[in-house]
RODO-977889 format. One record per atom (N, C-alpha, C): x, y negated, z negated; residue in three letters. Coordinates in steps of 0.2 Angstrom, whole numbers, plus 5000, padded with zeros to 4 digits. Example, Ala and Ser with C-alpha at 12.3 -4.5 7.8 and 13.67 -1.06 7.14 Angstrom:
BEGIN
506650284961ALA/506250224961ALA/506650164961ALA/506450114965SER/506850054964SER/506450004961SER/
! end
This chain:
BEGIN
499950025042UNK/499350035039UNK/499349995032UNK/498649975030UNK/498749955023UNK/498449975017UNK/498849985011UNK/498650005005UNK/497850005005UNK/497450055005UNK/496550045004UNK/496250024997UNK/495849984996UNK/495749974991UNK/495450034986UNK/495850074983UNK/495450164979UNK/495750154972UNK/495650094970UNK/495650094962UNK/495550014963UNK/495149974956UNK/495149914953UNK/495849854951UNK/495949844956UNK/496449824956UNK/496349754950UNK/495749724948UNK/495849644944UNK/495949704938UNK/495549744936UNK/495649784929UNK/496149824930UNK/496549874934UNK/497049894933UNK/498049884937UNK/498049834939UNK/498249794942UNK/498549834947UNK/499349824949UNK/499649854954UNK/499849954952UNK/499649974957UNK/499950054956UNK/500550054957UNK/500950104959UNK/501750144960UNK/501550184965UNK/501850204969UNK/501950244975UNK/502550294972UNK/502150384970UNK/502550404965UNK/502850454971UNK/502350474978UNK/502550544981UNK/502350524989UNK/502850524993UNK/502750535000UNK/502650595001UNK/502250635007UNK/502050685008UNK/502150675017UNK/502450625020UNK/502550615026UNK/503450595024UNK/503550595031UNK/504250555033UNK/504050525039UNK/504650495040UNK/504750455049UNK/504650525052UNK/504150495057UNK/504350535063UNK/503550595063UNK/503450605056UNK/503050675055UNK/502350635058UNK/501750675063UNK/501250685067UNK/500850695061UNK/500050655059UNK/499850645054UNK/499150655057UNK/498350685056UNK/497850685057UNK/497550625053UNK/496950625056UNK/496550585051UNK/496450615046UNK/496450575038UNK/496350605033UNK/496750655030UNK/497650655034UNK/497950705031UNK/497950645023UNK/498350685020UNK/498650625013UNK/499250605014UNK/499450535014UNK/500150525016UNK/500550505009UNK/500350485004UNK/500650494998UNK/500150484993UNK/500650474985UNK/500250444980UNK/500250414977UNK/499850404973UNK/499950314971UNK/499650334963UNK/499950284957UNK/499850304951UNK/499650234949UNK/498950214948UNK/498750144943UNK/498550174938UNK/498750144933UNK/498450144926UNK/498450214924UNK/498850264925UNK/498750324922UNK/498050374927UNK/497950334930UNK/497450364937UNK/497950374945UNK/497950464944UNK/498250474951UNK/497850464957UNK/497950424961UNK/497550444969UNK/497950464976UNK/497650494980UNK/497950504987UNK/497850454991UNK/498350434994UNK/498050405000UNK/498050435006UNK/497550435010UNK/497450485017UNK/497550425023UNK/497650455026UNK/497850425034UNK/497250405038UNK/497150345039UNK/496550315042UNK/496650335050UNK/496950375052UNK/497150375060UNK/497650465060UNK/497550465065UNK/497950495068UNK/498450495072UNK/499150525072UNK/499550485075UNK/500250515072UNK/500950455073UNK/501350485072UNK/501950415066UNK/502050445061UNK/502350415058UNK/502850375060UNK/502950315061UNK/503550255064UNK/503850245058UNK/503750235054UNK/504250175047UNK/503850185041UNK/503950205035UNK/503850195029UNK/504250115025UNK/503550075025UNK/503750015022UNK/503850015014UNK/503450065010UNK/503750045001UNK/503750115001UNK/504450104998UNK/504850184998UNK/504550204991UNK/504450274988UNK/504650294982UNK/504750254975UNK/504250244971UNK/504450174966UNK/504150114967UNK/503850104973UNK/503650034973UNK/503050014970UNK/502849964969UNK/502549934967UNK/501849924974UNK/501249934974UNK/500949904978UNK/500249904976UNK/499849844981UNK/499349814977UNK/498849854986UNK/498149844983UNK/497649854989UNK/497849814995UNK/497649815002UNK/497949765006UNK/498849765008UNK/499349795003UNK/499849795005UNK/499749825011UNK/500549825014UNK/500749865021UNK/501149905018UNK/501049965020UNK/501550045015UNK/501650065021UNK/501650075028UNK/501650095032UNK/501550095041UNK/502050115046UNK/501750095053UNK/501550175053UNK/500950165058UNK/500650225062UNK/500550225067UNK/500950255071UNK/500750255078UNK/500050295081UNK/499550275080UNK/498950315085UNK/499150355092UNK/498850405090UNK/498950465095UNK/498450415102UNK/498950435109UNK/498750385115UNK/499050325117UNK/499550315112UNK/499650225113UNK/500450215115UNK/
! end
């Protein structure tokens, strides 16, 4: 999955990936929240665009990530 675009990225630039609320492995619903992300002093959640089962966490804790990144695989429930 990719970072969704939930804040202004040309005015606030890249966020931080400050809290996972998932692991590998963990079974996720649509619109659970799988972390959080801090731009500019503005906190957002990101929620799960699917349902499914966590495969790989791609920007650990600390990372830096822009709209459009890849933060994560998700395996859709059925596949």
């Amino acid at each position: 999955m990719k970072m969704p675009k939930l804040w202004d990225y040309n005015a606030y630039g890249e966020g931080t990936i400050t809290i996972w609320y998932v692991k590998e492995g963990d079974h996720v619903k649509k619109g659970d929240n799988l972390c959080q992300v801090l731009a500019s002093k503005v906190t957002v959640e990101v929620p799960s665009p699917v349902s499914g089962v966590v495969k790989k966490i791609l920007k650990l804790r600390n990372s830096q990530v822009a709209p459009g990144d890849p933060i994560a695989e998700i395996e859709e429930a059925g596949e």
